[in-house]
Steps between C-alpha positions, in 0.01 A plus 500: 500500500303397151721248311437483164686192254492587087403174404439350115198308452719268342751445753266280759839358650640839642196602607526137706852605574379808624216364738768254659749811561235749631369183720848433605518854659138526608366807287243572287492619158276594206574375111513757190437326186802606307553678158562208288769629196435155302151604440571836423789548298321849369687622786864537311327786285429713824726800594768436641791703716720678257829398739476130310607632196488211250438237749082432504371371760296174502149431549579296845680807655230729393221255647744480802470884509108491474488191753680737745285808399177274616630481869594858470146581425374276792680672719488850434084435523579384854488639790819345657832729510730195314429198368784205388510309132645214454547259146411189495853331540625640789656306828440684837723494793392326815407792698360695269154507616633733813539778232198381259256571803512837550671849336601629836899467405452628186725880514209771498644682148516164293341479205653139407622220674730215305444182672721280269845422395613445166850434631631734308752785641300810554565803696310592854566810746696341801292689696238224605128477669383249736235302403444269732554142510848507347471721227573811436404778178773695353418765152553331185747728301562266203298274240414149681308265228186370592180526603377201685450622815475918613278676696367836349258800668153542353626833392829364347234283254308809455778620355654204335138427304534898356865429405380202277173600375645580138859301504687203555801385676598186689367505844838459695599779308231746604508450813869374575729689253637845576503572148139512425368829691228334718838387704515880605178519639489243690642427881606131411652282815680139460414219730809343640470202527288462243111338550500303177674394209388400141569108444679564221804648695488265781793270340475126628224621747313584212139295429536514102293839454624653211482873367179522290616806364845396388462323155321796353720736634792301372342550192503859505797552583638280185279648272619868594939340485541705841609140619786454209846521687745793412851489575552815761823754370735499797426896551136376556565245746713738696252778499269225643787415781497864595110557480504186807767664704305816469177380591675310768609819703184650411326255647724446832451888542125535480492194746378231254629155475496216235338201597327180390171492705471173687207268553347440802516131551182322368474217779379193391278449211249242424 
């Protein structure tokens, strides 16, 4: 399967992180020079998806969203069925060359793959797929941040690159949040245990790879007072109590569960 790492021409260390990791597990993989948002801040004044209201998004999360869009493009030219991206700061799990080498496992109607944990809770079907070597895929029926690591179809790109072509979102959010309609046509499947992990969620296992994107979003998001506190009326914090319970027995009846998506361990790293 083609691997393909986003990769800043700036950032020389991950892309040395990166070698050592895809070393580590024995697999091959090709470098796309990514979108750099520091050199083009003219990105902020491009379109952007009407469901972030006042909040603008920053020129690093629109270059993310191009960075991604490149792979896309390599891949929908292709002739291969899928193909996986990765960024530059991800950890892999021992054995995850056994899944890296081939597509065999992937479920015939998939059109993405999620191959990382955030470690955040999210919701999967219980109903679960085989794939081999200890993991299994399950459908993704709730937002799961991140995009380090998925596997998408050459058709799924296709269709992701059309989606884009004239607006801008975050790239976890296109592809990962039910609330943006590319969610709907998409067959999306969650890797449990996860492949990979960004470093920045890794805790005390963590090799000091921060979020690149996260000061300018931080920015944003001050700039646009979505992150001043309110104090929540008690009718609102009970309409919230109920909205859980109900989504609870929703959720238990259509078979899903909540769940924070493991990591496969990483073995030993140099």
């Amino acid at each position: 399967m083609k691997c393909l790492v986003i990769n800043l021409d700036r950032s020389s260390d991950r892309l040395a992180h990166m070698r050592a990791e895809f070393g580590r597990i024995g697999v091959a993989f090709e470098r796309v020079v990514a979108v750099d948002g520091h050199s083009h801040p003219e990105l902020e004044q491009q379109p952007q998806h009407p469901m972030y209201g006042p909040r603008q998004l920053s020129s690093s999360e629109i270059a993310c969203l191009h960075s991604h869009r490149a792979c896309w493009s390599i891949l929908a030219r292709g002739e291969a069925r899928y193909g996986a991206i990765f960024e530059d700061d991800v950890v892999f799990s021992a054995n995850a060359s056994c899944l890296l080498a081939d597509c065999g496992w992937i479920p015939a109607d998939a059109d993405i793959v999620k191959l990382e944990t955030y470690f955040s809770k999210t919701i999967i079907q219980r109903m679960s797929i085989s794939a081999g070597h200890g993991f299994s895929v399950s459908r993704l029926c709730k937002f799961h941040p991140g995009t380090g690591g998925y596997i998408i179809s050459r058709q799924a790109a296709r269709d992701l690159l059309e989606a884009t072509e004239r607006i801008n979102l975050t790239a976890d959010d296109l592809i990962f949040n039910p609330a943006f309609a590319t969610w709907s046509s998409n067959a999306i499947y969650q890797l449990v245990p996860a492949l990979c992990a960004q470093d920045q969620v890794l805790g005390d296992r963590a090799l000091g790879m921060p979020s690149l994107l996260d000061h300018g979003r931080e920015c944003k998001w001050l700039a646009s007072g979505l992150m001043t506190k309110r104090r929540r009326p008690m009718t609102e914090k009970i309409r919230i109590e109920i909205g859980r319970v109900v989504e609870w027995i929703v959720d238990f009846c259509k078979l899903r569960r909540r769940t924070v998506i493991p990591l496969a361990s990483p073995g030993p790293r140099d």
